[in-house]
C-alpha positions in Angstrom: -46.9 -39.7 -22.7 -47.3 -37.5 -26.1 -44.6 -34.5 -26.3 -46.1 -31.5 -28.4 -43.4 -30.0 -31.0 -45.6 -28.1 -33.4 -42.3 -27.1 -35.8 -41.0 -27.1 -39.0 -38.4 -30.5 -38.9 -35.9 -32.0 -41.2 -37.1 -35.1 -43.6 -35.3 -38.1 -41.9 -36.9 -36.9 -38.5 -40.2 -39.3 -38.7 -37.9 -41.9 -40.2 -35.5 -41.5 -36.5 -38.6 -41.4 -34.3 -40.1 -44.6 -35.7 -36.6 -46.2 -35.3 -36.9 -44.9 -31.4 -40.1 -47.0 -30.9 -42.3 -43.7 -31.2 -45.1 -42.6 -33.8 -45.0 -39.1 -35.6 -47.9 -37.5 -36.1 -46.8 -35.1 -39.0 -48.2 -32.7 -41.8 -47.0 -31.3 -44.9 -46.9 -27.3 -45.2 -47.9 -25.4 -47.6 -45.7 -22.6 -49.3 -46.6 -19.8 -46.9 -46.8 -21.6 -43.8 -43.8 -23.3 -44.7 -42.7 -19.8 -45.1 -43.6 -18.6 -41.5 -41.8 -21.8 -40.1 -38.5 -21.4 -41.8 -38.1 -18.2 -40.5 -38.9 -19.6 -37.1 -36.9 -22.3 -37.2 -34.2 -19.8 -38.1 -34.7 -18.4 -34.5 -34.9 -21.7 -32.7 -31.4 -22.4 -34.3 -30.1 -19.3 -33.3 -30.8 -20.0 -29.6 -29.3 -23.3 -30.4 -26.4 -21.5 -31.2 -26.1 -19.4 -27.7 -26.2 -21.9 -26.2 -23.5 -24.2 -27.6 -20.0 -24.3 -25.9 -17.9 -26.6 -27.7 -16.5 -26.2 -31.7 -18.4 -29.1 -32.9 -21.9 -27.6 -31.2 -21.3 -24.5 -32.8 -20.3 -25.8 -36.1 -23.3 -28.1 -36.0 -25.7 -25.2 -35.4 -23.9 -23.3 -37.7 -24.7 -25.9 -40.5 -28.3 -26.1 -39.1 -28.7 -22.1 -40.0 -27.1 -22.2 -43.2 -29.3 -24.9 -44.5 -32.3 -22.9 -43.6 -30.7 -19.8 -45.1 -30.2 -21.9 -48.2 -33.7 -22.8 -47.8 -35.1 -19.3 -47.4 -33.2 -18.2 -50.6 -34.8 -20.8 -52.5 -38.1 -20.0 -51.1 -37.6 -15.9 -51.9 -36.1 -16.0 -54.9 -32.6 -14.4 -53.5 -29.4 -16.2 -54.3 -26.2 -15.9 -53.6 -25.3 -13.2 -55.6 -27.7 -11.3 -54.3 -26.6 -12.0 -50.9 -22.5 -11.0 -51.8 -24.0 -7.7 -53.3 -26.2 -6.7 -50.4 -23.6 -7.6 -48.0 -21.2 -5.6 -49.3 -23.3 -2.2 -49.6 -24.3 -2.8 -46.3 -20.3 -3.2 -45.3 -19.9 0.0 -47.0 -22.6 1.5 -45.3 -22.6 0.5 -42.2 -19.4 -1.6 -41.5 -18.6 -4.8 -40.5 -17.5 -6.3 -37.1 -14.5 -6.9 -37.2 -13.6 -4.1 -34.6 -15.8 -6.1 -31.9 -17.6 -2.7 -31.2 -20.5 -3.3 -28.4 -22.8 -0.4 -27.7 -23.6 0.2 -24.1 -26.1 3.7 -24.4 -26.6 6.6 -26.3 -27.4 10.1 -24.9 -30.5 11.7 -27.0 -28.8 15.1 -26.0 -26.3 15.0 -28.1 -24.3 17.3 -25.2 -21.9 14.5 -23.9 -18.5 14.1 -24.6 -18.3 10.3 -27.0 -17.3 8.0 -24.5 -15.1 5.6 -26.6 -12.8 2.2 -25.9 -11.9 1.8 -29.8 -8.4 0.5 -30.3 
């Protein structure tokens, strides 16, 4: 029975599923669909991440979204440099997280008294 993917996967995957007994049917992408499926493989790794439980899932996902970071970059023009700077305006700007803040609601009146928990 076929199984449908229909997603942007790493090189060595057709060489693994023809090692497994299967055949890939696979295409090559061009630069703006390749594009579109970075940044959606970006997302499926994400959810990857939620998901995992144990140091070595997480790491593993971890690496899987840093490569298509890297990738991204590559594909955009923006390096690392670029990355330190903007993340560092944006610390200024609008902080980090290293206070573990979560944000339950927000009253558009403005008359409530701010209900905080910061320590």
């Amino acid at each position: 029975m076929k199984k449908i993917y229909h997603k942007l996967i790493r090189d060595k995957i057709p060489e693994i599923i023809i090692g497994a007994g299967e055949t890939p049917k696979i295409r090559k992408l061009g630069q703006k669909e390749f594009r579109i499926e970075l940044k959606k493989k970006v997302l499926e790794e994400a959810k990857e991440l939620i998901k995992a439980k144990s140091k070595d899932e997480i790491l593993n996902e971890m690496v899987d979204l840093c490569e298509l970071l890297d990738f991204l970059g590559r594909e955009f023009r923006i390096n690392s440099r670029m990355i330190k700077t903007q993340k560092l305006k944006k610390n200024k700007e609008r902080g980090s997280f290293t206070k573990k803040l979560f944000l339950i609601e927000t009253d558009p009146s403005g008359l409530g008294p701010a209900e905080t928990e910061i320590k």
